[in-house]
C-alpha distance (Angstrom), angle and dihedral (degrees) to the residues before:
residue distance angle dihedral
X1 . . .
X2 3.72 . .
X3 3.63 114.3 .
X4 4.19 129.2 -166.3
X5 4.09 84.8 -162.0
X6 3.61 143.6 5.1
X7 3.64 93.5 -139.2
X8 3.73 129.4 16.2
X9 3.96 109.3 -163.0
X10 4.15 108.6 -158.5
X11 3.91 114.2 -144.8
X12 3.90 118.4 27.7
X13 4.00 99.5 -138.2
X14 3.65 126.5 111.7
X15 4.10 89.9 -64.9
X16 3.38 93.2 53.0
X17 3.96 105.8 38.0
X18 4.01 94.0 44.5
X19 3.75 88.8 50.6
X20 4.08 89.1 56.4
X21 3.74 84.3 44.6
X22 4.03 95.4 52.4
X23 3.72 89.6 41.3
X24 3.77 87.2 51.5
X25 4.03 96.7 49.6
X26 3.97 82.3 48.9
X27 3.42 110.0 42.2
X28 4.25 112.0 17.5
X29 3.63 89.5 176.1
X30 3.62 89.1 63.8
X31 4.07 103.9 43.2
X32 4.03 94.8 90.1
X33 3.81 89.9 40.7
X34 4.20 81.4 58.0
X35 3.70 115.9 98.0
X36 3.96 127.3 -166.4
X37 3.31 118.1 -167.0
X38 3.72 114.7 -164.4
X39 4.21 122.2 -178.7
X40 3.85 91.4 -150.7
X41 3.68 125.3 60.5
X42 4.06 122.5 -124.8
X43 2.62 135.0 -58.0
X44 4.41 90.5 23.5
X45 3.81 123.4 171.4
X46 3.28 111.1 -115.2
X47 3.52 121.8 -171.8
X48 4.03 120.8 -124.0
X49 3.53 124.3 113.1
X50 3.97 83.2 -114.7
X51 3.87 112.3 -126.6
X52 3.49 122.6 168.3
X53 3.73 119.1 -162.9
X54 3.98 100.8 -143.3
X55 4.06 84.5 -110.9
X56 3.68 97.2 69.5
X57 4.42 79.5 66.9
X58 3.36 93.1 52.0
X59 3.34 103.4 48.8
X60 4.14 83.1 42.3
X61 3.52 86.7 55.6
X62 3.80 104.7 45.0
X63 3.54 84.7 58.8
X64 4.23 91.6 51.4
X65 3.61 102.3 -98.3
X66 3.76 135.1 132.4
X67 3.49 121.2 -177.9
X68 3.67 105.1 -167.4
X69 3.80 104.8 -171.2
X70 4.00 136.8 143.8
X71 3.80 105.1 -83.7
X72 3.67 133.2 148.4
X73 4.18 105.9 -126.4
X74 3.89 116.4 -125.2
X75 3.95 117.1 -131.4
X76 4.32 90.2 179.5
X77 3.82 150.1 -54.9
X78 3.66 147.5 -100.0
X79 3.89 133.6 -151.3
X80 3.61 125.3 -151.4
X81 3.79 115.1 -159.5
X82 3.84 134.7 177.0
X83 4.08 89.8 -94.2
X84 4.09 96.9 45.0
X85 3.66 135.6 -73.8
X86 3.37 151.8 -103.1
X87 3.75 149.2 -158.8
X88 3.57 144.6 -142.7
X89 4.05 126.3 -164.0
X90 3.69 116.1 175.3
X91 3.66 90.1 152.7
X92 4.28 132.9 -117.1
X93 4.24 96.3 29.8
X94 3.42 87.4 154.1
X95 4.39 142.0 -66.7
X96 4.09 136.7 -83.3
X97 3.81 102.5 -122.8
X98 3.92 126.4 -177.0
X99 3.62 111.0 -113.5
X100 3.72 91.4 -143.2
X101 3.91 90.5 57.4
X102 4.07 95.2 39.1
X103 3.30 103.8 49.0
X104 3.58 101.7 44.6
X105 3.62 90.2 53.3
X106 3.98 91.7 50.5
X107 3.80 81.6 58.0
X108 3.53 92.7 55.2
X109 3.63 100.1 50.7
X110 3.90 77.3 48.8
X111 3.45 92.0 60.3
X112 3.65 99.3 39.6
X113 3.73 90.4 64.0
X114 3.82 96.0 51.4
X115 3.83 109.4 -90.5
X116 3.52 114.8 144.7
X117 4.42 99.6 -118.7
X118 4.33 105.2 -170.7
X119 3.90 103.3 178.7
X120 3.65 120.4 -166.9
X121 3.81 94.9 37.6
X122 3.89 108.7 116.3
X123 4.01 118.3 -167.9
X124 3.52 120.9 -116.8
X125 3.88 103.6 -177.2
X126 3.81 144.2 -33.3
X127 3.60 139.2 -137.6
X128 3.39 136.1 -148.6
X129 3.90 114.4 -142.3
X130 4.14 96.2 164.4
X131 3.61 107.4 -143.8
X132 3.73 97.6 12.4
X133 4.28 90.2 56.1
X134 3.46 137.5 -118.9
X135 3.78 115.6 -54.4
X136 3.89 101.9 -145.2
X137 3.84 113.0 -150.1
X138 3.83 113.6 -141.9
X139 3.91 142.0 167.2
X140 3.42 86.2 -116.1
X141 3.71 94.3 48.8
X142 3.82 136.8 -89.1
X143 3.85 128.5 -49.7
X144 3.85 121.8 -164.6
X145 3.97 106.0 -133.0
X146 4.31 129.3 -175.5
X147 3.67 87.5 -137.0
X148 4.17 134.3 -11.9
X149 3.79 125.4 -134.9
X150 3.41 113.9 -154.6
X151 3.50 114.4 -146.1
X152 4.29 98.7 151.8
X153 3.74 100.5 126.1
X154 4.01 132.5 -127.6
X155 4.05 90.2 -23.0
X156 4.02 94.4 51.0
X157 3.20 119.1 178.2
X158 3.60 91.6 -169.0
X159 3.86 94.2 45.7
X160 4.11 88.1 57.5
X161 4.15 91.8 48.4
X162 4.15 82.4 61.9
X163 3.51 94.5 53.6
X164 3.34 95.9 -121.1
X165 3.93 121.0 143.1
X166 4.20 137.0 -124.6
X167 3.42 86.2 -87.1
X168 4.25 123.6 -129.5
X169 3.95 100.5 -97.2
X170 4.16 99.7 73.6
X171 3.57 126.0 154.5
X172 4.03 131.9 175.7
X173 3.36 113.2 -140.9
X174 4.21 120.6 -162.3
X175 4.26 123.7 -174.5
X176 3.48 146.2 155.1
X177 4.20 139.5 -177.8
X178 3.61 126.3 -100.2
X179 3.46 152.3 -172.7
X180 4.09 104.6 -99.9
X181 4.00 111.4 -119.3
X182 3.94 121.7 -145.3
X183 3.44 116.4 -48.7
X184 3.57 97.1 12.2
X185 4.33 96.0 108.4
X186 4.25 94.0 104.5
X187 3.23 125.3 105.4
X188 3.69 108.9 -118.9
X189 3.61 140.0 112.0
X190 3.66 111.1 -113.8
X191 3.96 113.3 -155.5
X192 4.10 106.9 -165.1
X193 4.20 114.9 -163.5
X194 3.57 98.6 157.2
X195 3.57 104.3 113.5
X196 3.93 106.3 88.7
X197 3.71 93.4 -154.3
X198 3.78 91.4 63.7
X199 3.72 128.3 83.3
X200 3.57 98.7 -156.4
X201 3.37 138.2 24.1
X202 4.60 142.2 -88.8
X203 3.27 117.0 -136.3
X204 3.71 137.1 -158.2
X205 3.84 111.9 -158.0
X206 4.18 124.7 164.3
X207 3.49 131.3 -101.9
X208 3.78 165.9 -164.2
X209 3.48 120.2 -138.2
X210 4.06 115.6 166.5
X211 3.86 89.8 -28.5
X212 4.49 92.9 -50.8
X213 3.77 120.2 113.5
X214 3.36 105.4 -121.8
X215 4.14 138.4 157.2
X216 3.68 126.0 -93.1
X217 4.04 104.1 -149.4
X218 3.44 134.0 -175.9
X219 4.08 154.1 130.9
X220 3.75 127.8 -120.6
X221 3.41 114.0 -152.3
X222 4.07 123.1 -169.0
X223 3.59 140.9 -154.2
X224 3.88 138.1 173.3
X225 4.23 103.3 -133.4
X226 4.06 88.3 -147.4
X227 3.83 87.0 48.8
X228 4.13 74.8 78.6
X229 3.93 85.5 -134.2
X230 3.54 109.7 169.6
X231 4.11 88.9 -138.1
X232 3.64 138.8 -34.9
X233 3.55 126.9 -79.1
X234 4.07 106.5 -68.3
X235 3.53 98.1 -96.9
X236 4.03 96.3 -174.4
X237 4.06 85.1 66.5
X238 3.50 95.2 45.3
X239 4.18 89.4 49.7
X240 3.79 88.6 42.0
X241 4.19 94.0 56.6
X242 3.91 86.1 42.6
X243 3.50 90.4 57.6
X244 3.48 96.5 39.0
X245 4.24 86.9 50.2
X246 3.65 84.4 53.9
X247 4.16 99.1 53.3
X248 3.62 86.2 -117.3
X249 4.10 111.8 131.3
X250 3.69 109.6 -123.7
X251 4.08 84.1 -153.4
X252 3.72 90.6 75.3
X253 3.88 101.3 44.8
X254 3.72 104.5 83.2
X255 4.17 98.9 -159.6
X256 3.77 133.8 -149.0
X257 4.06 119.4 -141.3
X258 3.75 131.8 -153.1
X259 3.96 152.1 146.8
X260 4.11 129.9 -114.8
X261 3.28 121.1 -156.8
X262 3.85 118.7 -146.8
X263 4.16 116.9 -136.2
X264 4.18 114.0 -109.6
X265 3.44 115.4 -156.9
X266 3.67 93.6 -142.8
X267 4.11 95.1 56.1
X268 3.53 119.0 123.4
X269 3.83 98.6 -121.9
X270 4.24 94.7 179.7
X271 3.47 134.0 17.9
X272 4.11 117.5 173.1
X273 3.78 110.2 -30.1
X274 3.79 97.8 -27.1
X275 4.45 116.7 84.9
X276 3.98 139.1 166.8
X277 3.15 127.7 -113.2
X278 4.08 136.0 171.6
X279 4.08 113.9 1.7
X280 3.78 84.1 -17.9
X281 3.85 83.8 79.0
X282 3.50 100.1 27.1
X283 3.95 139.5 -78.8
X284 3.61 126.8 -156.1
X285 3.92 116.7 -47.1
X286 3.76 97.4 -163.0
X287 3.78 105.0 54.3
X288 3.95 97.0 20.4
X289 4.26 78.7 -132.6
X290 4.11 99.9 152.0
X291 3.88 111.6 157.0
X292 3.86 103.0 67.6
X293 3.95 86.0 55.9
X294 3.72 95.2 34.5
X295 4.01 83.7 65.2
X296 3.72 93.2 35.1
X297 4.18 89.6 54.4
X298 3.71 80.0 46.0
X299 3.40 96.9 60.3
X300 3.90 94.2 42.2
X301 3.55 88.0 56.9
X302 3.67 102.5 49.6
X303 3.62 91.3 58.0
X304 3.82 93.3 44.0
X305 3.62 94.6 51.4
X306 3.98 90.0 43.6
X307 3.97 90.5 51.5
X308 3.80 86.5 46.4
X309 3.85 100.2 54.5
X310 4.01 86.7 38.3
X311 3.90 92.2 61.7
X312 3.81 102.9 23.2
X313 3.68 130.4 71.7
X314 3.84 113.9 -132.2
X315 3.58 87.0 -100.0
X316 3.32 99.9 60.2
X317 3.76 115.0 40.1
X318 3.80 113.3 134.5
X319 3.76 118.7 169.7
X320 3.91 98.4 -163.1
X321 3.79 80.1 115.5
X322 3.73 88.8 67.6
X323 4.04 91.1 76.3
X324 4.19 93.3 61.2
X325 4.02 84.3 35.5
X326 3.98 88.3 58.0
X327 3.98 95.6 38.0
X328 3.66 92.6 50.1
X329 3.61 92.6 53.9
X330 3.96 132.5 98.0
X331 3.56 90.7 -117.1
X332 3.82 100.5 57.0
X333 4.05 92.3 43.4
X334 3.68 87.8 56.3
X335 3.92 96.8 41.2
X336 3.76 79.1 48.4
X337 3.58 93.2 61.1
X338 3.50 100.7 41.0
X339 4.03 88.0 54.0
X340 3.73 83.5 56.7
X341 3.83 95.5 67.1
X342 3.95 91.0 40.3
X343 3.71 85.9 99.6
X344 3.95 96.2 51.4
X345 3.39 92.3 48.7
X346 3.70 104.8 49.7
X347 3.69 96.8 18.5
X348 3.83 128.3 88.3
X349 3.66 105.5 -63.8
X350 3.95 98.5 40.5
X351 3.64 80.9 128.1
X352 3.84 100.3 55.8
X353 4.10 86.4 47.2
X354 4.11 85.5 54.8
X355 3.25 84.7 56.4
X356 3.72 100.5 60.9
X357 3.82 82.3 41.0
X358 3.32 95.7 60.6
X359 3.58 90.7 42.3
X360 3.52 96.5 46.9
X361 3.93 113.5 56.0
X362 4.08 91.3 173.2
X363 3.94 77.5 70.2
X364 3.13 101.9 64.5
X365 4.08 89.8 35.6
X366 3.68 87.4 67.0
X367 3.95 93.9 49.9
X368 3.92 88.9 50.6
X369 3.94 92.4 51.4
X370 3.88 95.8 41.1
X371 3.71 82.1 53.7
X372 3.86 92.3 53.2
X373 4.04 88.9 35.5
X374 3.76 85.9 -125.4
X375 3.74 115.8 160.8
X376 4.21 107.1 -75.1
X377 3.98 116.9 -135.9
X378 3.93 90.4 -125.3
X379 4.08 98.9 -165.0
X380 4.34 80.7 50.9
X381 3.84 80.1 59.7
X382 3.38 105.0 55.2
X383 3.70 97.2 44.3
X384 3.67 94.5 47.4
X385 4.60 83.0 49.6
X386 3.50 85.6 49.4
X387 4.25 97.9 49.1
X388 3.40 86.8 38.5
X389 3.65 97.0 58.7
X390 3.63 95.6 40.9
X391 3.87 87.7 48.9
X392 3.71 85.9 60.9
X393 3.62 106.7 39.6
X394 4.38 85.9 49.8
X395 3.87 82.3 47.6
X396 3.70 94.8 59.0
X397 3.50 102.3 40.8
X398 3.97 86.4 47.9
X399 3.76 81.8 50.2
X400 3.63 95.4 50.6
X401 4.10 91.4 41.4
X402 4.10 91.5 59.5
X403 3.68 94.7 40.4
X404 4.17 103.1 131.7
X405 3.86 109.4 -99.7
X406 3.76 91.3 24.1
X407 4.07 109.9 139.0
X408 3.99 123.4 -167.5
């Protein structure tokens, strides 16, 4: 079996780039037998508002990378609901970077180490063979590969060759740069759920653009697919009032438009020699935040794929293993238990659980440090679990006791 690459990694974003990195640190043999194949060329604009919880760097770091790029650092947050807000500063959570900026230099330090980066190649289809590899169709022709990581993002090509489907936690997302108005110079991340006839949240997060502070703004918008929805709520109209509300003219904000995808943990994530990795698998569905666990799916995968080519022959790599590998991990028991509160905070009583938010500012403390992976005060936890739920169960029956026609 003649093979162009030993591994052919789908989607050159942080997913993609830190899994050629890991795979690198963990098997040098392999890095210039690595291929990325990325449909934009570098440096590409890629639209996300570009907030990097402070564990994305460590995890960057423990595997002997430094991305130095203009950022503004991020000392906490605030949350602004329909009852009030609140805010919580414990200081260096993490940094706003520009996509365009961080993810070329990810493929640098890629490339530095060996792996094979081809920009400007977008992937049209794959095939399975088994033993003989994975054929991977390209515009640029076909490459032969032991196994394929796909690492392509909410449109994955990769993700539709295994069958499997969008998935049920979708979200479109909608932003664009501005100047910053008064008081809008600290470096926080300011979540926004006060309009009642969103299901979601805008945002207002700091920035660098060309060396100018400015203001990254922008509206998530979520849906449930099997809440047969016809689409989310239109985001661009939401982020055009907000702007409007704000004396800012919505004329001179040119905006960028895309889709999340929310992590399942029932998703098949590898089948054969073909797996997801990044948003192709799933980030998180309740804040939309993807590049902290795009690097840490990266770094799972690395060492996966290393251990696999260490104890496998060509011939007979499988990567089913990858789906107990992921749903042992960190990352998926904490994207597991963010999924769990997807239907408190976009369900019916969103509003009574802002109210225990607002109410609550160790809440929103523990948010900002899990964020920054800063130590958690675990006792604080289970109190605030325990109000929380007993906010919500009063709520409802409070709910149900002043619904119109109800009798005692």
């Amino acid at each position: 079996m003649k093979l162009d690459a030993e591994i052919v990694i789908v989607g050159g974003g942080p997913a993609g780039t830190t899994t050629a990195l890991a795979l690198a640190r963990e098997a040098p043999a392999v890095a210039d037998r690595t291929v990325v194949l990325e449909r934009a060329r570098y440096p590409r604009d890629k639209p996300c508002a570009g907030a990097l919880g402070a564990r994305g760097d460590s995890l960057l770091r423990g595997i002997g990378i430094s991305i130095d790029v203009e950022s503004v650092p991020i000392d906490g947050m605030s949350f602004l609901g329909v009852q009030g807000s609140v805010k919580a500063v414990p200081g260096g959570i993490g940094r706003v970077v520009r996509r365009r900026e961080f993810d070329h230099a990810l493929a640098r330090q890629a490339a530095a180490r060996g792996v094979r980066i081809r920009d400007g190649v977008c992937v049209t289809g794959l095939i399975d063979e088994g033993s003989r590899g994975v054929v991977v169709q390209t515009t640029q022709g076909t490459l032969r590969a032991a196994a394929v990581a796909g690492c392509d993002g909410v449109g994955s090509v990769v993700r539709r060759s295994l069958g499997v489907g969008r998935g049920r936690w979708l979200a479109q997302v909608i932003e664009t740069d501005t100047e910053p108005l008064r008081g809008e110079d600290d470096r926080t991340l300011r979540f926004d759920a006060s309009d009642r006839s969103l299901v979601g949240y805008a945002w207002d997060f700091p920035t660098i653009v060309g060396g100018r502070w400015m203001v990254s703004r922008g509206v998530y918008g979520f849906k449930r697919e099997r809440d047969g929805e016809s689409r989310p709520d239109d985001v661009a109209a939401v982020l055009e009032a907000r702007l409007i509300g704000l004396g800012i003219d919505p004329a001179q904000c040119p905006t960028k438009r895309y889709a999340e995808r929310g992590f399942e943990s029932t998703t098949l994530l590898a089948r054969g020699r073909c797996m997801l990795v990044g948003e192709a698998a799933g980030i998180d569905a309740l804040t939309g935040e993807g590049i902290a666990q795009a690097i840490e799916y990266g770094v799972l995968a690395g060492r996966f794929l290393a251990t696999q080519l260490r104890s496998a022959e060509l011939g007979a790599v499988d990567l089913a293993g990858w789906n107990a590998t992921v749903r042992r991990s960190r990352l998926a028991r904490d994207l597991r238990a963010r999924a769990r509160f997807v239907p408190i905070f976009y369900g019916p009583r969103r509003f009574a659980l802002q109210r225990f938010f607002v109410a609550s500012p160790s809440a929103l403390s523990i948010g900002a440090r899990h964020f920054g992976a800063r130590p958690q005060r675990w006792p604080e936890i289970g109190e605030i679990a325990v109000r929380g739920l007993a906010h919500l169960v009063l709520g409802g029956l409070d709910s149900l006791a002043n619904r119109p026609g109800r009798t005692s």
